[in-house]
C-alpha positions in Angstrom: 120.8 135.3 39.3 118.8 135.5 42.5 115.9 133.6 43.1 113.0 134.5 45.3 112.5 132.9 48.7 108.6 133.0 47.5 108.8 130.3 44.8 109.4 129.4 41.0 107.8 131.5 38.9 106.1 133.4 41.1 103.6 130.7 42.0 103.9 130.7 45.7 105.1 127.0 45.8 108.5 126.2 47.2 111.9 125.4 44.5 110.7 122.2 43.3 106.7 122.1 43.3 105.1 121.4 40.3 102.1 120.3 38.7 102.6 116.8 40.3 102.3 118.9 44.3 98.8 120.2 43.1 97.3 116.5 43.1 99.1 116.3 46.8 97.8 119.5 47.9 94.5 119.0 46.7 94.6 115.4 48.7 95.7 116.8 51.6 93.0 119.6 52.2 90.4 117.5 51.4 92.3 115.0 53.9 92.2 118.3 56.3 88.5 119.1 55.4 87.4 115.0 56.0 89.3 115.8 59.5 87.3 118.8 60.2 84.0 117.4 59.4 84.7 114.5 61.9 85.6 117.1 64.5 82.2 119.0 64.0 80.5 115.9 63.9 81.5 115.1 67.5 81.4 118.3 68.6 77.9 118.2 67.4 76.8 114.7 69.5 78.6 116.1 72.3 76.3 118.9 72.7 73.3 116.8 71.7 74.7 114.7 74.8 75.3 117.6 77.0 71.5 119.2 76.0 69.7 116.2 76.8 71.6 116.0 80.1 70.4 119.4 80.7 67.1 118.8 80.2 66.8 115.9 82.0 68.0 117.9 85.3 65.9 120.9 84.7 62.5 117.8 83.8 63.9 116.3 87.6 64.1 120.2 89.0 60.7 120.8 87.5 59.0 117.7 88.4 60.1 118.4 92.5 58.8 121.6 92.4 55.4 120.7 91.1 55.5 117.6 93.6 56.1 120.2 96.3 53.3 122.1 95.1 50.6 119.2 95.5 51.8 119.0 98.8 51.4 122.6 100.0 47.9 122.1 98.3 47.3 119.0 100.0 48.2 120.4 103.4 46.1 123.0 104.0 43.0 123.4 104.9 41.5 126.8 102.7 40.0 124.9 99.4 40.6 128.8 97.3 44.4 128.2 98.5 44.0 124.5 97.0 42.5 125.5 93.9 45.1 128.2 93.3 48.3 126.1 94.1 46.8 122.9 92.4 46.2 125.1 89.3 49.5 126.7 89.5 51.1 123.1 90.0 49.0 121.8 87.2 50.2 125.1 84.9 53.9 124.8 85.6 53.8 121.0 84.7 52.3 121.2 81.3 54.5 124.2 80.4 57.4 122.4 81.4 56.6 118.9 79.6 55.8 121.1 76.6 59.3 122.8 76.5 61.3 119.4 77.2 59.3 117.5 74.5 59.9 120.1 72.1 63.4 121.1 72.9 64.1 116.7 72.9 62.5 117.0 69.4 65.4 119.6 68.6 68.0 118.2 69.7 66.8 114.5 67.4 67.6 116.7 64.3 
């Protein structure tokens, strides 16, 4: 008689696996899904790591050009120019501090 390359019975296991290779099967993918879990989790701090680096450089990149802004304000001599560029300075900072704070609140969770 010739047997299947497939397994016993028709069961997909190899010659040899029985009821006893569930229990190790069953051990090792949840083994396999403890594994992948870890993985995401680090994954997942990694890009909480890599967000918050991100922000901080766009906060830094935000805060220069609002401190370049005061100047031009502070430089010239037209008080409608002032008014305009200090509102427009004033503007971009609170929109700015608003996204950071909320997208740092995000990236707590």
């Amino acid at each position: 008689m010739v047997e299947s390359r497939a397994g016993t019975k028709g069961t997909g296991f190899p010659h040899g696996a029985g009821l006893g290779d569930a229990g190790q099967l069953q051990e090792n993918a949840e083994a396999a899904m403890a594994r992948i879990r870890e993985l995401n989790e680090r994954a997942m701090a990694a890009a909480r790591i890599a967000g918050a680096a991100g922000l901080d450089a766009y906060e830094k990149a935000m805060q220069s050009f609002v401190s370049v802004e005061e100047r031009l304000a502070g430089a010239t001599q037209l008080d409608w120019v002032k008014a305009i560029v200090g509102a427009q300075a004033e503007f971009v900072q609170a929109i700015s501090s608003t996204y950071v704070d909320a997208a740092r609140e995000l990236l707590k969770q």
